[in-house]
C-alpha distance (Angstrom), angle and dihedral (degrees) to the residues before:
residue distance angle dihedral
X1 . . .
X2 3.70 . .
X3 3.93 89.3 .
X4 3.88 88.9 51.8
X5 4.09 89.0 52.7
X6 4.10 86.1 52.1
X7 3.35 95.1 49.6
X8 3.64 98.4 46.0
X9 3.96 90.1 51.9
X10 3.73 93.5 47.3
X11 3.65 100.9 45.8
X12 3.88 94.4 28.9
X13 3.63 89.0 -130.4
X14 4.17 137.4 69.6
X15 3.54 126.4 -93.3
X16 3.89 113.9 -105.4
X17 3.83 118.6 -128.3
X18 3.58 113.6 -112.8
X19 4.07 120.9 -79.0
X20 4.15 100.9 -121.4
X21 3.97 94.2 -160.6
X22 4.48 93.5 173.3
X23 4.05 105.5 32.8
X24 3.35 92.2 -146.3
X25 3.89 90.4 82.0
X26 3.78 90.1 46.0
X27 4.01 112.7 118.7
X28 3.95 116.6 -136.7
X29 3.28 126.6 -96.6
X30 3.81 100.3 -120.4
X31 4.18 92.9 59.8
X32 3.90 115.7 100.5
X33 3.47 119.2 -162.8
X34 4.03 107.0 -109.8
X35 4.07 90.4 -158.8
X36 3.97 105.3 62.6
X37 4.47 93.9 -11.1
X38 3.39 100.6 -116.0
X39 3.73 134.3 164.7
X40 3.69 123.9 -92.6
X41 3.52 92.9 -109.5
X42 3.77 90.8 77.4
X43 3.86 89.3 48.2
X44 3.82 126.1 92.2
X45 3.58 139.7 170.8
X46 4.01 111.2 -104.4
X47 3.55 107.5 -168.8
X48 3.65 102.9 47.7
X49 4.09 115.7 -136.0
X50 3.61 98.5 7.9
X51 3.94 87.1 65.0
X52 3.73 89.0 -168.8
X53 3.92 98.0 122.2
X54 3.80 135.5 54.4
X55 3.69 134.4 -156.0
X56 3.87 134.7 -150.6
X57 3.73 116.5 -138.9
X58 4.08 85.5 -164.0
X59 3.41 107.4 42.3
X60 4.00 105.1 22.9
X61 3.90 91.2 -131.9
X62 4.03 121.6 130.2
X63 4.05 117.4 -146.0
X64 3.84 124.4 177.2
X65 3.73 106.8 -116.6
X66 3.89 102.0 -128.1
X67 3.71 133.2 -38.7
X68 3.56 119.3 -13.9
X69 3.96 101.6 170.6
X70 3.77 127.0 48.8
X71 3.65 127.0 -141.9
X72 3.81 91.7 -133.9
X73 4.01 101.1 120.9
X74 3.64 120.0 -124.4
X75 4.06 116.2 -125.7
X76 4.15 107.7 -160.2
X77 3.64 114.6 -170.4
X78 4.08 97.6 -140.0
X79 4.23 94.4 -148.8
């Protein structure tokens, strides 16, 4: 919350969370931000439906939100 506090002093006034206007881009409430630990009301989906990249209103940083790839291998049959 240390970015909050700087924002707060240097703008004299606190940082609004962000306005979700579809829900689908809405981040869950259990993720914390691993970059400056802030709530999930700071947090939003960037990309829309693929829902594969989150962004930081504080810090300006993107993070995926868990594991995107699998470690199942892939067998192609190559005719």
């Amino acid at each position: 919350m240390a970015l909050l506090d700087q924002y707060k002093a240097e703008d004299g006034k606190p940082l609004k969370p962000v306005q979700i206007r579809n829900n689908n881009n809405k981040a869950p409430k259990s993720i914390r931000y691993s970059h400056c630990d802030v709530l999930a009301e700071f947090l939003y989906y960037n990309d829309g439906k693929k829902r594969s990249q989150i962004l930081c209103k504080v810090c300006g940083n993107t993070s995926s939100p868990g594991k995107r790839y699998t470690n199942k291998p892939k067998y192609l049959w190559p005719y």
